[in-house]
C-alpha positions in Angstrom: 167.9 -86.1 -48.4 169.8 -84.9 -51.1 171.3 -81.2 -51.6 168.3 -79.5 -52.5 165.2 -80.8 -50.9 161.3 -80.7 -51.4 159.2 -80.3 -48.0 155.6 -80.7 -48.0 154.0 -80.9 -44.3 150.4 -82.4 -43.9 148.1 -79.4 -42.8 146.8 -81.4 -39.5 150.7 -81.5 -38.9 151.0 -77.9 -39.1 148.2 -76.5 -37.1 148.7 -79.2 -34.5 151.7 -77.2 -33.3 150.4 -73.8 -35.1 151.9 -70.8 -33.1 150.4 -67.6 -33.5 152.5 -64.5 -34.1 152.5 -60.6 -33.9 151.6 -58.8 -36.7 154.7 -57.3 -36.9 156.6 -60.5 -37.0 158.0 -62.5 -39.2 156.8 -66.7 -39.6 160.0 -69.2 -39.3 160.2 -70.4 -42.5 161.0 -73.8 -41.7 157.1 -74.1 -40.6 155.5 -73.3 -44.0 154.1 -76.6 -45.1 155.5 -76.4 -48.8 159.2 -75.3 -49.2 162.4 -76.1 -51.2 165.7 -76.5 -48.7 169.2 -75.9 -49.7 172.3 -75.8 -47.6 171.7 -71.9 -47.3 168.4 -71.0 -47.8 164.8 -72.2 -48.1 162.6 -71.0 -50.6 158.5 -70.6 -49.6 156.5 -72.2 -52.9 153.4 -70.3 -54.1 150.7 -72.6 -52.8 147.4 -72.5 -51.2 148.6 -74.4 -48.6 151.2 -71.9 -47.6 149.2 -68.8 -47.9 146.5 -70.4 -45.3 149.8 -71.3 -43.0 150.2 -67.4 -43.3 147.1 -66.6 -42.3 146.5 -69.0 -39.8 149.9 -68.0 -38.1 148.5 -64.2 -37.9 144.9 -65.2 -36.4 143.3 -63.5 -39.3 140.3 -64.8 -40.3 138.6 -65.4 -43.8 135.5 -66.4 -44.2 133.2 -66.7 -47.4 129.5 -65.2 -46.1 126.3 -66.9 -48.1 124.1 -64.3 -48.1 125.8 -61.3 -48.9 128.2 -63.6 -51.6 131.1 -61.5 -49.9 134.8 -62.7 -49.0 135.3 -61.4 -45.7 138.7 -60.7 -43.8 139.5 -59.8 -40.4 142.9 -58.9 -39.4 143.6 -58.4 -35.3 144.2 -54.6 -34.7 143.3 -53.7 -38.6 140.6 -51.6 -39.7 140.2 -49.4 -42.4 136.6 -47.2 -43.5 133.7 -49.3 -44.8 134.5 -47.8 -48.5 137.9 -49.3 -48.8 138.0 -52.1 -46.4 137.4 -55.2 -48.7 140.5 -53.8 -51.0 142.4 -52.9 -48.1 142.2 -55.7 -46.1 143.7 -58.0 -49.2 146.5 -55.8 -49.8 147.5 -56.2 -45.9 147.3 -59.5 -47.0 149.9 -58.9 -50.1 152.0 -57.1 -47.8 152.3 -60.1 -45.4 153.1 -62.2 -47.8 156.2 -60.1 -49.4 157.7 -59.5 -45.7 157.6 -63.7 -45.7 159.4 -64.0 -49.0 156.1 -65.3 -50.8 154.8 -63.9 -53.9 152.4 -61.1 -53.2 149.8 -62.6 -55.3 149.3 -65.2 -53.8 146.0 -63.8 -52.1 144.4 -62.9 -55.5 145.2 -66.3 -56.2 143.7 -67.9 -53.4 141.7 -66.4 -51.0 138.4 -67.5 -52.0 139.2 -71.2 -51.5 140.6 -70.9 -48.6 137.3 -69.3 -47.4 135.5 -70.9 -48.7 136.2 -73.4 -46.3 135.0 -71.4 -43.6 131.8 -70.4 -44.9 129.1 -69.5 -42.8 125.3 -68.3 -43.4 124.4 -65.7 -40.7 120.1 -65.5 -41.1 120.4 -69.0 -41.1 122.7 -69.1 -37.9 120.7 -66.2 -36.4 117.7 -68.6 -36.7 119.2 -71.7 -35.4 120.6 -70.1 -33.0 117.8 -69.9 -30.4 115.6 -73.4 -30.5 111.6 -72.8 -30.8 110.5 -72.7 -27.2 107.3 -74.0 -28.0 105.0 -71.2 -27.9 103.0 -70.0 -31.7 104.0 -66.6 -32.6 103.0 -66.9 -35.8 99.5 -65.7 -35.4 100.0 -62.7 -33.7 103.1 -62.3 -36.2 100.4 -62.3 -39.1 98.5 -60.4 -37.2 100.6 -57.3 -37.7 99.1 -57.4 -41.2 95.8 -54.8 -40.9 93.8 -56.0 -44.4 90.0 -55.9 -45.2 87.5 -58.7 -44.0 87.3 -60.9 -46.9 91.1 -61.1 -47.5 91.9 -62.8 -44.2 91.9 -66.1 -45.2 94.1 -65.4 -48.4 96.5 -63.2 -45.6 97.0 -66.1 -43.9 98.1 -68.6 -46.7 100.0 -65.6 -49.1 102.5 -65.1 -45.3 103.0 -68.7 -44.8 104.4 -69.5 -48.3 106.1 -66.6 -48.4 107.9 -67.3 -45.0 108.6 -70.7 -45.5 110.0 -69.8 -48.9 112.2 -67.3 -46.8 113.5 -70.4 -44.9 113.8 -72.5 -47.6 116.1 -70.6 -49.7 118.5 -70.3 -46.9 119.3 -74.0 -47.5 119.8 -73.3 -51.6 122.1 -75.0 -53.4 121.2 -74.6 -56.8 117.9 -76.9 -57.1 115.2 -75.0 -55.3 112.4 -73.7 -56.9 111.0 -70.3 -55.9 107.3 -69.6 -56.6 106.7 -65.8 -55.5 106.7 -62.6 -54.6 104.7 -61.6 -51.5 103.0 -57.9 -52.9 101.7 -55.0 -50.1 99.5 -52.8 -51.6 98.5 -50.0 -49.2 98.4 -46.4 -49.0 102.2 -44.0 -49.2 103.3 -43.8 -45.5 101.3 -46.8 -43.5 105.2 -48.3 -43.1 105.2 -50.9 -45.8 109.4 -51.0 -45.8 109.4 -50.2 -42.4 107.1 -53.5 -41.8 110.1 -55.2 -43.7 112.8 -53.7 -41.6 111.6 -54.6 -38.2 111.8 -58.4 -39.3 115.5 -58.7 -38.5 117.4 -57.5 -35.3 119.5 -54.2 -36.1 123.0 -56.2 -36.5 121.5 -57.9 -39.8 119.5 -55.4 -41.3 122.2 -54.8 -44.3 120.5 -58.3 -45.5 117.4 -56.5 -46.1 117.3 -53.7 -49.3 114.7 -51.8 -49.8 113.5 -49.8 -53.0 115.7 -52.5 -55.2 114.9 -51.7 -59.1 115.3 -54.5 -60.9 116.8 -54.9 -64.0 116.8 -58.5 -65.1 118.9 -57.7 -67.8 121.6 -55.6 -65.8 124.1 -57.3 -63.9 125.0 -54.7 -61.3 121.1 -55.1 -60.3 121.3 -58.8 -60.1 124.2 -58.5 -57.5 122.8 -56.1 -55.7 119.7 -58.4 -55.4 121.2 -61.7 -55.0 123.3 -60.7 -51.9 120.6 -60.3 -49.8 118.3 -62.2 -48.2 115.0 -60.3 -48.7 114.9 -57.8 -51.6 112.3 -54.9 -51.4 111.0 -53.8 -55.1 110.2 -50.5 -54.5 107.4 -49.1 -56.2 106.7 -52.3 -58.1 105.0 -50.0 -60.8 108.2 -48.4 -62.1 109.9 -51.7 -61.8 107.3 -52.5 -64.7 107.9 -49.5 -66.5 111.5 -50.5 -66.6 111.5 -53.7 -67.6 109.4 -56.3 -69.4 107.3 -58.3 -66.8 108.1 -61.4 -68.5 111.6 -60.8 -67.7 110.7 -60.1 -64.1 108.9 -63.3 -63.5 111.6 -65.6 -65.1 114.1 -63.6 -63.1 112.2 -63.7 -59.7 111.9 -67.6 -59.7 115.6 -68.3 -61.0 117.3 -70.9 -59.1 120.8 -69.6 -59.5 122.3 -66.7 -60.8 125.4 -66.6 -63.3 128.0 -63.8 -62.0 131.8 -63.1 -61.4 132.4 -62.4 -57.6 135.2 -60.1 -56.5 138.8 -61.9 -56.8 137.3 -64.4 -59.3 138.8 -65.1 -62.4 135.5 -66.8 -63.8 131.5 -66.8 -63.6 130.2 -68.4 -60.4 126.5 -70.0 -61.2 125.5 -68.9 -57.2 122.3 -70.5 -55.7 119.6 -68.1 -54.9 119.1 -67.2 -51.1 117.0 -64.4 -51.9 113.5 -64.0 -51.3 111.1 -61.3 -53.1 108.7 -58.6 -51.4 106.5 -56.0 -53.3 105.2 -52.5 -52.0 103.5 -50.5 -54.1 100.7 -47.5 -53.7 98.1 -48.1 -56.9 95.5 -51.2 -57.1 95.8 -51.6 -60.7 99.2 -52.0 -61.3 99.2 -55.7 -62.6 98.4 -55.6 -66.3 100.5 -59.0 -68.0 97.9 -61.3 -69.9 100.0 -64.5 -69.1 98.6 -64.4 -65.4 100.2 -62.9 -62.2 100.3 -66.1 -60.1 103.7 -65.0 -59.1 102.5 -62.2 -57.4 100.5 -62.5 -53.8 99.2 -59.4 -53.6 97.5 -58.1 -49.9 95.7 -54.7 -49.6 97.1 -53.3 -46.8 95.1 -51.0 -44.5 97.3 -50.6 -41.4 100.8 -52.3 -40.1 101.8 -52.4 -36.9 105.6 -53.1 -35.9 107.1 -56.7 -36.2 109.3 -55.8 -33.2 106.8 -55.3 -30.7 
């Protein structure tokens, strides 16, 4: 080689002899994939490549979550309060980087590719996760449903599109169409979002929100709905009064949404893993003239927990 030198070291090389450090330590620069040697010194290079050396060398883990659309970071023996954490957690990062000799930048730069590679759905892996043993639950599931006589039959057919939407949408990538929005209308306090709740296990309730108004036209809104799985609009009547039902309806059945993420430079068009449900107290609060197909409303008489 001649006096200044270019190193680039496959990735398969590097973790095949990865050693994992301290957090207080400092990496030998000689194992970062991408450097520049002289006689006295070897300078890092700002790639991606390096940056996941970094944090591979640490144990920290990114990951990119498809629900919730969030880039998460763990970092051994590091925690900070849920209201800073995300910013935090990429300045520990920064700070890593700078006590290497790379450019602190770097994981503004690069952190959602790198995981993106390790992306992970967890209703979809919290589903998978325990094979069907065989036995139909779904009978006494729809059963939990208390609605009058001569809406039985519709009960029945309204919960199983609107469940195997809910599975569907977990395996969105930007081409499915979404039909629905499954509508209790019942009496205040009979535990319509409670009903909702109960349909996850405690450790992934955050993927459920509740009393969501929606605001087609407001992109906070949109975010706040499309990282979740199941969105609750609360009080569907003032979501009317809000908004143009028209509006609603093409939002509802979009099969991807058009927003910037945190640490992105540009607009992300993100599939739709979201599925709709509906509570509200009056009978008459449908009043659109083009048809209200998309709504499967049940009159709700009683509820009993999902849980039991």
């Amino acid at each position: 080689m001649g006096k200044n030198a270019l190193k680039s070291v496959s990735n398969d090389e590097i973790e095949a002899g990865l050693k994992i450090y301290g957090m207080n330590s400092f990496l030998d620069k000689s194992d970062f994939p991408h450097k520049v040697e002289t006689e006295n010194a070897i300078k890092l290079l700002g790639t991606k490549e390096n940056l996941k050396h970094l944090i591979d060398s640490y144990d920290i883990k990114c990951r990119y979550n498809k629900i919730s659309k969030a880039t998460e970071i763990s970092i051994r023996g590091v925690s900070y309060t849920v209201d800073n954490s995300e910013n935090a957690l990429l300045s520990e990062l920064s700070s890593l980087c700078a006590r290497n000799q790379l450019q602190r930048t770097l994981p503004q730069e690069y952190i959602l590719p790198i995981a993106d590679k390790d992306s992970y759905n967890p209703i979809l892996d919290w589903i998978e996760a325990k094979p069907w043993d065989g036995v139909d639950r779904l009978t006494d599931f729809i059963n939990t449903i208390v609605v009058p006589g001569d809406f039985e039959k519709i009960k029945h057919i309204y919960l199983n599109k609107w469940l195997m939407s809910a599975v569907a949408v977990l395996h969105n990538e930007g081409n499915l169409d979404y039909e629905g929005v499954l509508v209790f209308q019942g009496a205040q306090g009979i535990g319509k979002t409670r009903w909702l709740k109960n349909l996850l296990p405690e450790k992934l309730k955050t993927y459920i929100e509740d009393g969501a108004l929606i605001e087609p036209r407001n992109k906070d809104t949109i975010f706040t709905a499309c990282s979740h799985w199941i969105v609750e609009i609360g009080e569907l009547d003032s979501t009317f009064k809000a908004s143009d039902i028209s509006d609603i309806k093409r939002f509802i059945t979009k099969k991807t949404d058009k927003l910037r993420r945190p640490y992105a430079r540009e607009d992300s068009l993100l599939p739709r893993r979201t599925v709709f449900f509906g509570s509200v107290n009056e009978k008459s609060f449908l009043k659109d003239k083009t048809g209200n197909r998309r709504f499967w409303v049940l009159p709700v008489e009683n509820l009993f927990s999902t849980s039991r």
